[in-house]
C-alpha positions as CSV (number, residue, x, y, z in Angstrom):
1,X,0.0,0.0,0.0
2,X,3.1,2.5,0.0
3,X,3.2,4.8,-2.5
4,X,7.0,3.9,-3.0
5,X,6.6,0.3,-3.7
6,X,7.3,1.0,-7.2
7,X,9.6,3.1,-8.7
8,X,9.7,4.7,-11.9
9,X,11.9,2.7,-13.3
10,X,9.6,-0.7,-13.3
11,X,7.7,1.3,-15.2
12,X,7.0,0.3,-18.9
13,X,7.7,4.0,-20.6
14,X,4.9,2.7,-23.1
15,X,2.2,0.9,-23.1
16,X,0.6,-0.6,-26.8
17,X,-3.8,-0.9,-25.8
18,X,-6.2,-1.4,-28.0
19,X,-4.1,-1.1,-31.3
20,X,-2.5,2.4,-29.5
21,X,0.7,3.5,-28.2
22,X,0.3,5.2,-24.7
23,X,2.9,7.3,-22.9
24,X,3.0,5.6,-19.1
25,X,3.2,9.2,-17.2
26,X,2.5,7.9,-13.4
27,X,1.1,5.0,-11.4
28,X,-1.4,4.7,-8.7
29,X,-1.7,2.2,-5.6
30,X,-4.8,1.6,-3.8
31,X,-6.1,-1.2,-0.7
32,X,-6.6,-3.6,-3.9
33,X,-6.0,-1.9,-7.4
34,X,-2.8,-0.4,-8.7
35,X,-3.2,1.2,-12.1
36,X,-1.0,2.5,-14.7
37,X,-1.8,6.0,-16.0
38,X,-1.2,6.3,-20.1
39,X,-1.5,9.4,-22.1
40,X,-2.1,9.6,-26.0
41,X,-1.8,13.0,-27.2
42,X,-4.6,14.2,-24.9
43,X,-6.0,11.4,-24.2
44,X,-5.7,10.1,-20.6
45,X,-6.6,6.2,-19.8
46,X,-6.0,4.4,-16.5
47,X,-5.5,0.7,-16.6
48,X,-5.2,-1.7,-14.4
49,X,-2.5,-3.8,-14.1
50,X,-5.0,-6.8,-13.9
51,X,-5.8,-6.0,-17.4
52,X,-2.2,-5.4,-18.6
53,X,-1.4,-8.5,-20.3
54,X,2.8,-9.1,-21.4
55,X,3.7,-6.7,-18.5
56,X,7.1,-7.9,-16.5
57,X,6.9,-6.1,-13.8
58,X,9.3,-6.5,-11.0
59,X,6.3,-5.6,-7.6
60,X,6.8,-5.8,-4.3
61,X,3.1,-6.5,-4.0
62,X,0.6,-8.9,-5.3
63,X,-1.6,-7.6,-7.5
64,X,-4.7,-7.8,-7.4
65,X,-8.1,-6.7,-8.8
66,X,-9.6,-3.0,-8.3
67,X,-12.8,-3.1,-6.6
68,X,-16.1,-1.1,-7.6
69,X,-15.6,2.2,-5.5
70,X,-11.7,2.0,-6.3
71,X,-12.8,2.1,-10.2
72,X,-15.0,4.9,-9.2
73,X,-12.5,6.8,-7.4
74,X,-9.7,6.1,-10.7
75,X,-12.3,7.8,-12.8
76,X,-12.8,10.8,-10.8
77,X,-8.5,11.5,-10.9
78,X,-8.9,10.3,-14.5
79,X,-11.9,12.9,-15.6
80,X,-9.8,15.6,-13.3
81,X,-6.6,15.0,-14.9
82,X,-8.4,15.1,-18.7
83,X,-9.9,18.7,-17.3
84,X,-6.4,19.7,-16.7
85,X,-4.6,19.4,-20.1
86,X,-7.7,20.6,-22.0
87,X,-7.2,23.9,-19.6
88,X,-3.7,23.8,-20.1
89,X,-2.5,23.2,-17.0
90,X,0.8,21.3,-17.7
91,X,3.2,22.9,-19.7
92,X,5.0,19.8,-20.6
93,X,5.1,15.7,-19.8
94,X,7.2,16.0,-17.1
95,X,4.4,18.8,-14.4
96,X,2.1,16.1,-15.5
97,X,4.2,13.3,-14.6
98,X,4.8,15.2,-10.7
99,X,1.0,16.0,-10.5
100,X,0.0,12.0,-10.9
101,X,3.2,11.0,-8.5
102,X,1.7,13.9,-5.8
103,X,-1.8,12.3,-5.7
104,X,-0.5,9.0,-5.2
105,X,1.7,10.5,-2.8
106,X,-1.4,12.0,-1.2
107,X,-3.6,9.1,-1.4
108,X,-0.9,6.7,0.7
109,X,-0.3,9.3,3.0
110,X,-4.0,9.5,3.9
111,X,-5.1,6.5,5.6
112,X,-8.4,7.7,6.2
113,X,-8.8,7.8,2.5
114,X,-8.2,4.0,1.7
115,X,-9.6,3.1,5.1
116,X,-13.0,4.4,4.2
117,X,-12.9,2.9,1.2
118,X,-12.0,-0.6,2.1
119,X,-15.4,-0.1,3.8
120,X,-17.1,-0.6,0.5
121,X,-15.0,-3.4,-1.2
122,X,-17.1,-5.4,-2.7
123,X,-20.0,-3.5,-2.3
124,X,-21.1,-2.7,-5.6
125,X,-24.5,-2.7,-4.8
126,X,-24.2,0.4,-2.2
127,X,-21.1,1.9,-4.3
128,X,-24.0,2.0,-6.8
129,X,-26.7,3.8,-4.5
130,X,-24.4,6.3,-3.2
131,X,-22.7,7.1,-6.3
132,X,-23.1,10.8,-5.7
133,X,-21.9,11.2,-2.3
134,X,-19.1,9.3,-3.1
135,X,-18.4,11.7,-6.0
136,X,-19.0,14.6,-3.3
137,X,-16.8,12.8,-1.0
138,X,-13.7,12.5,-3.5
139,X,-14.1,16.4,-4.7
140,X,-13.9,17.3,-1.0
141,X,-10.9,14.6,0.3
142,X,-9.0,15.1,-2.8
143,X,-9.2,19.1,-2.9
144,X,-5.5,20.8,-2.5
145,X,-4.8,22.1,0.7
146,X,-5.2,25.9,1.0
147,X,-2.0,28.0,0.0
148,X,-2.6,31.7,1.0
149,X,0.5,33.6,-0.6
150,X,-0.9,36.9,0.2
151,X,2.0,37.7,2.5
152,X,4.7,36.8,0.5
153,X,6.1,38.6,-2.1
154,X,9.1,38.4,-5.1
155,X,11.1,41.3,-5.9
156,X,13.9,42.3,-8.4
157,X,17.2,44.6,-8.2
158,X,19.7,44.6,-10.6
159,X,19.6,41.2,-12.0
160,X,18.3,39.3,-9.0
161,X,15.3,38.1,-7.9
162,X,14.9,38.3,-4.2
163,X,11.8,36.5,-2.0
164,X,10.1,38.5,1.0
165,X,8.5,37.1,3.9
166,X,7.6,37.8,7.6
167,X,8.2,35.0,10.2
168,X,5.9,33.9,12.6
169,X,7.2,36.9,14.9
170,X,6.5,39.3,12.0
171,X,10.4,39.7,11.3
172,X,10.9,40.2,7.6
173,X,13.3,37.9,6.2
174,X,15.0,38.1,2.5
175,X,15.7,35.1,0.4
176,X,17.9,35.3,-2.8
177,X,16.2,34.0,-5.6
178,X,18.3,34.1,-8.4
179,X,18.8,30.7,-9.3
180,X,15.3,29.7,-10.0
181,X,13.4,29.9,-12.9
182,X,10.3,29.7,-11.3
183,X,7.9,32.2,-10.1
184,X,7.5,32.2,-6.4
185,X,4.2,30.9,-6.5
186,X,5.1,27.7,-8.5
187,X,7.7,26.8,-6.2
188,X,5.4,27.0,-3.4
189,X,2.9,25.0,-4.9
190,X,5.3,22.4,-5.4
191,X,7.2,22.2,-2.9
192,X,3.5,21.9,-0.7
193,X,3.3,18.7,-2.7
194,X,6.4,17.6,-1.4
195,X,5.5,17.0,2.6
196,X,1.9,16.6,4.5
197,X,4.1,19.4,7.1
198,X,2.9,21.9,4.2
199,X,-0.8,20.6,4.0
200,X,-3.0,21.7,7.5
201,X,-6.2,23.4,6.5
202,X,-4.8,27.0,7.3
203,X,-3.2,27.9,4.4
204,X,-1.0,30.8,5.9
205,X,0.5,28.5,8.2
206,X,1.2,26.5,5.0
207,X,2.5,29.0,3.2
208,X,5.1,30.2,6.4
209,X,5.7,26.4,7.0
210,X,7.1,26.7,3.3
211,X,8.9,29.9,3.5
212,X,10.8,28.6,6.6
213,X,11.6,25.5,4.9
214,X,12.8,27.0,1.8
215,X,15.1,29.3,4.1
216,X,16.3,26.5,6.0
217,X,17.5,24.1,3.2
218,X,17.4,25.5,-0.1
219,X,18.1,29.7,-0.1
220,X,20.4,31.8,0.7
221,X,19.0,34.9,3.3
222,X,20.2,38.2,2.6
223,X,20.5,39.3,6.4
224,X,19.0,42.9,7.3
225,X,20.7,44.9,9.6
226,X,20.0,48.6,11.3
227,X,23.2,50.1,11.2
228,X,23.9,49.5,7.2
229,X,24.2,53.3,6.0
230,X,27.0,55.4,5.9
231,X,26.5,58.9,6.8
232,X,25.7,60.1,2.9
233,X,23.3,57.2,2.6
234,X,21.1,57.5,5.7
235,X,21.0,61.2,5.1
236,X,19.7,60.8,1.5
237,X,16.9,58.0,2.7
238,X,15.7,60.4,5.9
239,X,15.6,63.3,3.9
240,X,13.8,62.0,1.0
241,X,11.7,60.6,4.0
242,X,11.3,62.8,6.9
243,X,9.6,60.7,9.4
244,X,12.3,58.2,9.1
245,X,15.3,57.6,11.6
246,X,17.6,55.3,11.7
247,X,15.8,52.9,13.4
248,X,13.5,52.4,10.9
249,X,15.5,51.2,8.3
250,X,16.4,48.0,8.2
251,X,19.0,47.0,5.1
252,X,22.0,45.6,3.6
253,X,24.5,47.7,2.0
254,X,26.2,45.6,-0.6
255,X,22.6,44.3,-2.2
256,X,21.5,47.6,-2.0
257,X,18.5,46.3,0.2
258,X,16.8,48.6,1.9
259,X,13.3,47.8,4.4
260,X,10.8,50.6,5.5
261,X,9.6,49.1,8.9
262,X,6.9,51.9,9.3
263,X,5.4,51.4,5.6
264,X,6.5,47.6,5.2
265,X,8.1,48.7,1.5
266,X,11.3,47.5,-0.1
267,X,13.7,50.2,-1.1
268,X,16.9,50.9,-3.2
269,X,19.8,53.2,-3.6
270,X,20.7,54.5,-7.1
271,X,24.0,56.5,-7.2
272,X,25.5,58.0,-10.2
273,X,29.3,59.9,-9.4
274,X,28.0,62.0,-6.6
275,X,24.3,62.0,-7.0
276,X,22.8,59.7,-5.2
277,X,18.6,59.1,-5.4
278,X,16.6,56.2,-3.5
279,X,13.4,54.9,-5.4
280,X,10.5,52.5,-4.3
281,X,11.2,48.8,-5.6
282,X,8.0,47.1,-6.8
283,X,6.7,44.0,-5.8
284,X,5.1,40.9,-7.1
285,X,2.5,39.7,-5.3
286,X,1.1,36.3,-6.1
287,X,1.2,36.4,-10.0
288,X,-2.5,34.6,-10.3
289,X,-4.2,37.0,-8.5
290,X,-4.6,38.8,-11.5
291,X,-6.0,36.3,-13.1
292,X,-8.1,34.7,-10.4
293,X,-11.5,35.5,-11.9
294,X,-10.6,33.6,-15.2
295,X,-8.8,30.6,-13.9
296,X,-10.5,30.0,-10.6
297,X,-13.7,29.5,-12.5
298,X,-15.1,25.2,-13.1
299,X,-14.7,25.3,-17.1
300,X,-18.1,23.5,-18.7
301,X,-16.7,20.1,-20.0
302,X,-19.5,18.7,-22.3
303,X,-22.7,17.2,-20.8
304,X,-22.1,14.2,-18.7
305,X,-25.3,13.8,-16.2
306,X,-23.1,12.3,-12.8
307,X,-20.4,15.3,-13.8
308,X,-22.7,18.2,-14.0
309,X,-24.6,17.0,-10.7
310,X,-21.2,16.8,-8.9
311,X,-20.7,20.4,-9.6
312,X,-24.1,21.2,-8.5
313,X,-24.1,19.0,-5.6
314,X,-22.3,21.1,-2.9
315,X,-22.9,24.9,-4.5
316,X,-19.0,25.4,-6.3
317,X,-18.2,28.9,-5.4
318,X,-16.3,29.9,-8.3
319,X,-18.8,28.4,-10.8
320,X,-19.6,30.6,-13.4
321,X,-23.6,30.1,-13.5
322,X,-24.5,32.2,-16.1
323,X,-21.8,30.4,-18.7
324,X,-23.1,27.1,-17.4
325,X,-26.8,27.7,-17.7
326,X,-26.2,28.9,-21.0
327,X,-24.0,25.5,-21.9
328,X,-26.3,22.9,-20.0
329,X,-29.9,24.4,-20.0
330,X,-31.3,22.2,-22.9
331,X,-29.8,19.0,-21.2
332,X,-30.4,19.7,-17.3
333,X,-32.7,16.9,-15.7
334,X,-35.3,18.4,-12.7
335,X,-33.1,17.2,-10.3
336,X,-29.8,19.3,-11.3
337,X,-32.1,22.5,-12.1
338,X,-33.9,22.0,-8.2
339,X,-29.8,22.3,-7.2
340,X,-29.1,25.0,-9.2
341,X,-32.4,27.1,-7.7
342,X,-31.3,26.1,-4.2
343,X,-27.2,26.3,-3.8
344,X,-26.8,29.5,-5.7
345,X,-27.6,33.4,-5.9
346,X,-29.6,33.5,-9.1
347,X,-31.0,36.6,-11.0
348,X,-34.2,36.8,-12.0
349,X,-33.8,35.9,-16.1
350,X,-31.7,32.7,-15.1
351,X,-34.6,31.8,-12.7
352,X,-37.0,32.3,-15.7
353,X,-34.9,30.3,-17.7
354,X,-34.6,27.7,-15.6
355,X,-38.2,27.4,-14.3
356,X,-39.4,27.1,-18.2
357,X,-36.8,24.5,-18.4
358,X,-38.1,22.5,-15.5
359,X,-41.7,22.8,-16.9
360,X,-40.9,21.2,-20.2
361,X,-38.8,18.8,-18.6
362,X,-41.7,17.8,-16.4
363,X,-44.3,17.4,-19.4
364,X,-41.6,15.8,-21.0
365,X,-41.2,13.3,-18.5
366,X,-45.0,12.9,-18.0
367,X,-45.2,12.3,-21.4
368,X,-42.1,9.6,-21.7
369,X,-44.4,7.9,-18.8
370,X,-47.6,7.8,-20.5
371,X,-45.7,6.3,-23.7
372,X,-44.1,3.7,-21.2
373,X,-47.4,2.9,-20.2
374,X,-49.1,3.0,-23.3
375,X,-46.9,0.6,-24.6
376,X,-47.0,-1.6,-21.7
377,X,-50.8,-1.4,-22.1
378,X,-50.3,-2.9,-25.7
379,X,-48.4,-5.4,-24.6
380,X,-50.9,-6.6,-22.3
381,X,-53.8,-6.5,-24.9
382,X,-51.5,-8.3,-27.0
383,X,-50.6,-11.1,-24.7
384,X,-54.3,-11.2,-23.7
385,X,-55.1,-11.3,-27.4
386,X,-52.6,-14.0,-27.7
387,X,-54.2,-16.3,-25.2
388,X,-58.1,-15.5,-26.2
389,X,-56.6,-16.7,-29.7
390,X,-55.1,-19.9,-28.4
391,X,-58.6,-20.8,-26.5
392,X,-60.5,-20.1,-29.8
393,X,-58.4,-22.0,-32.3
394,X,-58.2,-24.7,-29.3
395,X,-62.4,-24.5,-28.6
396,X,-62.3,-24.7,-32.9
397,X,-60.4,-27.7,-32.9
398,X,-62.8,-29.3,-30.2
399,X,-66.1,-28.9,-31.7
400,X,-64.5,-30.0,-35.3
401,X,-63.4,-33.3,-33.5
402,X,-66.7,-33.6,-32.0
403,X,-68.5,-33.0,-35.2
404,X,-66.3,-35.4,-37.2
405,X,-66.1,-38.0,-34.0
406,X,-70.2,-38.1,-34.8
407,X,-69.9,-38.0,-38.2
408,X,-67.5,-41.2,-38.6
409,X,-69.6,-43.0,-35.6
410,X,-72.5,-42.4,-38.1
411,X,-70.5,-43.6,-41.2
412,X,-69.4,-47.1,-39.1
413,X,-73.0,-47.7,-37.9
414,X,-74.0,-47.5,-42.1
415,X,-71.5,-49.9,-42.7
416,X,-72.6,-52.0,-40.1
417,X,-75.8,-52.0,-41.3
C-alpha cells in the first residue's frame, strides 16, 4: 500500500492498448488496485494492471483486482486529470508526470482515504446507490490544501530576484532567488506537494511552513541589519523621507536592500558619481491574483449527467452560472435545475430560464411515462389477445373433432348396417 513500492523505473515507458501507443506518465496504488496511468496525445486512460497483459513487472506487492468504489474513485482523478490538459494546465510531460506522483503521494499518505474505502469493497450494490456522495466525497478529500500567498512577495534589483516574507514573529526575512526559474508561487505550490508538514487546513500556516523550509534548506537569506548606511546614505533615505530615523530602516548595504519598517516597503539606492537618489522597488504579489476571476472559474466540460450533478451538488463557489446555464440548460434533468435554484444566488432571467426549463422537462417526463405505459398497455392486450386466440383455435379444434367423432360413428354404424 506505499506509494513507493514502485519506482519509476519498473515502469514500462509505453504501453501498446487497444491497437494504440500510450505514454505511461504515473502509477497509482490503492487497498486492492494499482493502475498505470497512459497518455495519448490528450488522451488520458488508467489501466489496471490486472488488465495489462505481457507486462514484466518486478512488484513488491501482489496484484490484485480493483474493486467497484476504487474504479470509481480512478475515474474521478482520470476525468480531473483530462480537465487539466484541455485547460492547459501542464506545460509539458514532465508537471504532469509530478501531479500523478503527488496524488498518489497524497492518497498513501492519507489513511483515512483507503480506510473508508475498504469499507465498501465489494459492495457494488451500495457503491452503486451512493454514487453521488461518493463523487461529493472525493471532490472534498482530494481538494488541494489551502495556500494563502498573500504575504509573500518576489522582488527584483539589478539582476536578482529576491523572495520576502515575515516569520511567525512578524520579522521580515530576504531570500535570494536568483537561481530559479520559477515564479515564487510555483515553487510553493510544489514544494507543498512535497511534505503533509505543508498541508494543514490554514493555508497561511502553510505558506510560512514553506517559506521557513525553503530558508532553511534551499536559499540563501540576505541578512537585514539597522546600522547599514554610511552617513551620505542614511541622510539621503531620511531626507527623502522625513519621518524616518535610523531605526527604521532595516538594510544591507552591498545588495543595495533597503526595508521601511513603518510602511512595510522595499527600497533601493541608485547613485551615479555624486548624486545619489533612493526609489520604491516594486513587488510581485502572487502572480495569479490577476488572473483569479478567469482561472479559478469550473470550465463546462460537455454534458455528462453524474459530472454536471457533482458540480451542483455542494454549491462550487467559483462556478460561473451564467456560462453554465447557457451551456447545460437544454440537457439539465429536474433534479440538477432544483440544485441550481437552491445552492446559488440567481438573477431573476436565469430563474426564468430555468423554471421554463423544468416545466418542459416535467411534461416531458409525463409524457415519456404515459408512452411507457401505453406501450405496456399494448403489450398486455396483446398477450391477452394471444391467449383468447389460443382458447379459440383450441375450442375450434374441439367442436370439429366432436362434429367429425359423430360423423365417422355415423359412417361405421352405415357400414354395419
Amino acid at each position: 500500500m506505499c506509494y513507493n513500492d514502485i519506482g519509476d523505473s519498473m515502469l514500462p515507458s509505453r504501453v501498446i492498448y487497444k491497437g494504440n501507443i500510450f505514454d505511461t506518465v504515473g502509477f497509482i496504488k490503492l487497498n486492492n488496485g494499482s493502475f498505470l496511468i497512459l497518455k495519448n496525445n490528450d488522451e488520458i486512460i488508467s489501466l489496471d494492471l490486472t488488465k495489462a497483459q505481457g507486462l514484466s513487472l518486478n512488484l513488491k506487492f501482489e496484484v490484485k483486482e480493483a474493486t467497484k468504489v476504487e474504479n470509481v474513485l480512478i475515474d474521478y482523478i482520470t476525468q480531473a486529470l483530462k480537465n487539466d490538459i484541455k485547460n492547459g494546465k501542464y506545460k509539458d510531460k514532465k508537471a504532469l508526470m509530478d501531479d500523478i506522483a503527488s496524488v498518489n503521494r497524497y492518497i498513501n499518505t492519507h489513511p483515512e482515504l483507503l480506510t473508508n474505502m475498504k469499507e465498501l469493497d465489494f459492495r457494488d450494490d451500495l457503491v452503486d446507490k451512493s454514487i453521488l456522495q461518493l463523487l461529493s466525497y472525493f471532490d472534498e478529500v482530494m481538494a488541494p490544501s489551502p495556500l494563502d500567498l498573500e504575504g509573500i512577495t518576489s522582488f527584483e534589483i539589478g539582476d536578482k530576484d529576491y523572495i520576502k516574507f515575515k516569520d511567525e514573529n512578524g520579522q521580515v526575512k530576504i531570500l535570494d532567488d536568483s537561481h530559479d526559474n520559477r515564479n515564487f508561487v510555483e515553487q510553493f505550490e510544489n514544494k507543498q506537494d512535497e511534505s503533509q508538514s505543508f498541508q494543514s487546513n490554514d493555508g497561511i500556516q502553510n505558506a510560512l511552513e514553506i517559506a521557513k523550509d525553503t530558508l532553511k534548506f534551499e536559499k540563501k537569506e540576505v541578512p537585514l541589519e539597522t546600522t547599514v548606511l554610511d552617513n551620505n546614505l542614511e541622510n539621503t533615505i531620511i531626507n527623502n523621507q522625513p519621518t524616518l530615523g535610523n531605526d527604521n530602516i532595516l538594510g544591507n548595504s552591498d545588495e543595495k536592500i533597503f526595508y521601511n519598517q513603518n510602511d512595510d516597503k522595499i527600497m533601493t539606492i541608485e547613485q551615479n558619481g555624486d548624486d545619489v537618489s533612493i526609489k520604491e522597488v516594486g513587488e510581485t504579489k502572487n502572480v495569479e491574483e490577476k488572473d483569479a476571476d478567469i482561472t479559478s472559474k469550473v470550465t463546462c466540460p460537455p454534458y455528462d449527467e453524474v459530472t454536471v450533478t457533482l458540480l451542483l451538488f455542494k454549491g462550487q463557489n467559483n462556478l460561473d452560472v451564467d456560462l453554465f446555464i447557457n451551456q447545460y440548460l437544454d440537457n439539465l434533468t429536474v433534479k440538477q435545475i432544483e440544485l441550481l435554484m437552491s445552492n446559488y444566488s440567481l438573477t431573476p432571467e436565469q430563474m426564468t430560464k430555468l423554471t421554463e426549463q423544468k416545466k418542459a422537462r416535467e411534461i416531458s417526463n409525463k409524457q415519456n411515462e404515459n408512452t411507457k405505459q401505453i406501450e405496456k398497455d399494448k403489450t398486455l392486450v396483446l398477450k391477452k389477445n394471444n391467449k383468447a386466440a389460443f382458447i379459440d383455435s383450441l375450442l375450434l379444434s374441439f367442436i370439429i373433432g366432436l362434429v367429425w367423432g359423430i360423423y365417422l360413428t355415423f359412417l361405421i354404424i352405415i357400414i354395419l348396417s
